[in-house]
C-alpha positions in Angstrom: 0.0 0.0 0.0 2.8 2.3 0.7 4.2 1.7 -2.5 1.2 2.9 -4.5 1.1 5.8 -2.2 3.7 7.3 -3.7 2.7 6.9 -7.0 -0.9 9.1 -5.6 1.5 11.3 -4.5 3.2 12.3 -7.5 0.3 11.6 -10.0 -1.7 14.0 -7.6 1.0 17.0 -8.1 0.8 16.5 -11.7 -3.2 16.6 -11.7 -2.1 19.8 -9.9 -0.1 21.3 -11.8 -2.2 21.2 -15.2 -5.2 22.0 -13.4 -3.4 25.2 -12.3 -2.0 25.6 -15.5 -4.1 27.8 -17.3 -3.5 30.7 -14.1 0.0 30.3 -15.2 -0.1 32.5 -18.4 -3.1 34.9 -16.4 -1.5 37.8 -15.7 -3.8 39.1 -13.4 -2.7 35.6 -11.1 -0.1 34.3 -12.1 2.9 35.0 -9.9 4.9 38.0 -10.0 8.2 36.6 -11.4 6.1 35.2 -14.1 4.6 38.7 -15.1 7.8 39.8 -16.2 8.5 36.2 -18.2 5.5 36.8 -19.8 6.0 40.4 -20.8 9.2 39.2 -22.5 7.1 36.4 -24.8 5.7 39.5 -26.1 7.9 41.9 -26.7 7.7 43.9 -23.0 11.4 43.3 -22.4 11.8 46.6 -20.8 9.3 45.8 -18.0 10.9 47.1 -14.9 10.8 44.2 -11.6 10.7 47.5 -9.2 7.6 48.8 -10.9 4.7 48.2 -8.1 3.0 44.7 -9.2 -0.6 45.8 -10.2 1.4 48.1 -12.9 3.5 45.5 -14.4 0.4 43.1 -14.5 -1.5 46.2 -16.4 1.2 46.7 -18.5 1.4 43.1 -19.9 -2.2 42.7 -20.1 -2.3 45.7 -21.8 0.6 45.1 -24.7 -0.8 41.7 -25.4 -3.6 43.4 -26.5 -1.7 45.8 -28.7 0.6 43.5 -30.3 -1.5 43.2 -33.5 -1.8 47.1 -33.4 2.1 46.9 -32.8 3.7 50.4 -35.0 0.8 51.6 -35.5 -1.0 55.3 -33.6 -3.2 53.5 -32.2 -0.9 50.9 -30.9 1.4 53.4 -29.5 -1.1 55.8 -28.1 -2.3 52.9 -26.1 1.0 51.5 -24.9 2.0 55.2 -23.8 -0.8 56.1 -22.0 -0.5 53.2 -19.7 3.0 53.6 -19.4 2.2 57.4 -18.5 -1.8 56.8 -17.2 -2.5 59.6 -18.9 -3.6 60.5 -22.4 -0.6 60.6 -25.3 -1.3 62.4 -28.6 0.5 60.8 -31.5 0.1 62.9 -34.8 0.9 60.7 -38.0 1.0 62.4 -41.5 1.0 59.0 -42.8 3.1 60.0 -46.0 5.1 57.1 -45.8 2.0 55.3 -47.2 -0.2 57.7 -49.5 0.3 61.4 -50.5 -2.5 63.9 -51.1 -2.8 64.7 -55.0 -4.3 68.1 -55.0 -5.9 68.1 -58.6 -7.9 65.5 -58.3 -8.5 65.9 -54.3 -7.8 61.9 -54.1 -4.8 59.9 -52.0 -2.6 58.1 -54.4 0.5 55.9 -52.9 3.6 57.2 -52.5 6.7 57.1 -53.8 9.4 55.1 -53.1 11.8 56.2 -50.5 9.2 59.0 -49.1 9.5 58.4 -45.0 6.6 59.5 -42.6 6.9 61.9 -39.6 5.2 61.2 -36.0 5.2 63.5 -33.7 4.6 62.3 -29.9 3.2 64.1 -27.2 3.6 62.1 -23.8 2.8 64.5 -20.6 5.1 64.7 -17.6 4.3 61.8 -14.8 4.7 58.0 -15.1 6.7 55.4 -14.1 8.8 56.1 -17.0 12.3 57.8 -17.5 13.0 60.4 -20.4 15.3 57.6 -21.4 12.9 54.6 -21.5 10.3 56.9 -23.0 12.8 57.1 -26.1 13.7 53.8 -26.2 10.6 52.2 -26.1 9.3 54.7 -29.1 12.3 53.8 -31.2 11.4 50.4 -30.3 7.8 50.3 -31.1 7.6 53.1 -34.2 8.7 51.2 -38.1 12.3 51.7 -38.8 11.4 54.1 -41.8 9.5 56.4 -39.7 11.2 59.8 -38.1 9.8 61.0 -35.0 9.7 64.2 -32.3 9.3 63.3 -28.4 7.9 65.6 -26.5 7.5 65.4 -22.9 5.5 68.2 -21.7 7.1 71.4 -22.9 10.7 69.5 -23.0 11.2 68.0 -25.9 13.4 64.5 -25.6 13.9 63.7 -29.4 15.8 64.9 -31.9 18.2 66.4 -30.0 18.9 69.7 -29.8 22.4 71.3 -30.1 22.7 72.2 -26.4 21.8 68.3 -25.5 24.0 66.9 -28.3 27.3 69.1 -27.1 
């Protein structure tokens, strides 16, 4: 009898472990450690272990929702706003894709080698550095696409002069 207990035992911890399993990749109850594991699957390296535990678990429940929206606006006015948990303004000229063809008042592609312009407005306040800010808009904005961060009234990107020297 003994010898069958053991095999209860460790079938038992097993049956446990799957039925747990689906908690595992919950953000909302999984365990802390595993927030951050998660965020890295997709793409939410930068996920900072001293941010307070409700924010991280935001954060990831948030992105996974925005992967598919992932350099776009949308996608990165969401993403900023709960970095910040404020409202961002992204302004997109969207050139990089069609131009406007004043003759015939129509949007026709646009030419090759043309690059878009974004200008971001994130307000002061969030858990986020100046520095992260920046990195996580190169990070999330299409390689093609030139951008302005603005901060407030400071603005973090391009640099100016004065910063550069």
């Amino acid at each position: 009898m003994r010898y069958l207990r053991i095999f209860q035992d460790m079938g038992d911890t097993f049956l446990d472990t799957i039925d747990g399993l689906d908690h595992t990749f919950d953000p909302s109850v999984t365990p802390t450690s595993m927030v951050r594991v998660l965020g890295s699957w997709i793409g939410l390296e930068y996920l900072d272990e001293e941010l307070p535990d409700e924010v991280q678990r935001n954060l990831v429940r948030e992105y996974s929702t925005l992967v598919a929206w992932r350099g776009t606006r949308y996608g990165l006015e969401r993403l900023l706003s709960a970095i910040t948990g404020e409202g961002v303004v992204v302004r997109d000229d969207a050139t990089a894709y069609f131009v406007p063809q004043p003759a015939s008042n129509e949007w026709e592609p646009a030419p090759a080698g043309m690059r878009s312009h974004v200008i971001v407005a994130v307000p002061e306040g969030g858990w986020a550095s100046d520095d992260d800010l920046l990195r996580i808009v190169q990070r999330e904005l299409p390689a093609t696409v030139t951008f302005e961060l603005r901060r407030g009234s400071r603005t973090l990107w391009p640099l100016s002069e004065s910063r550069v020297a």
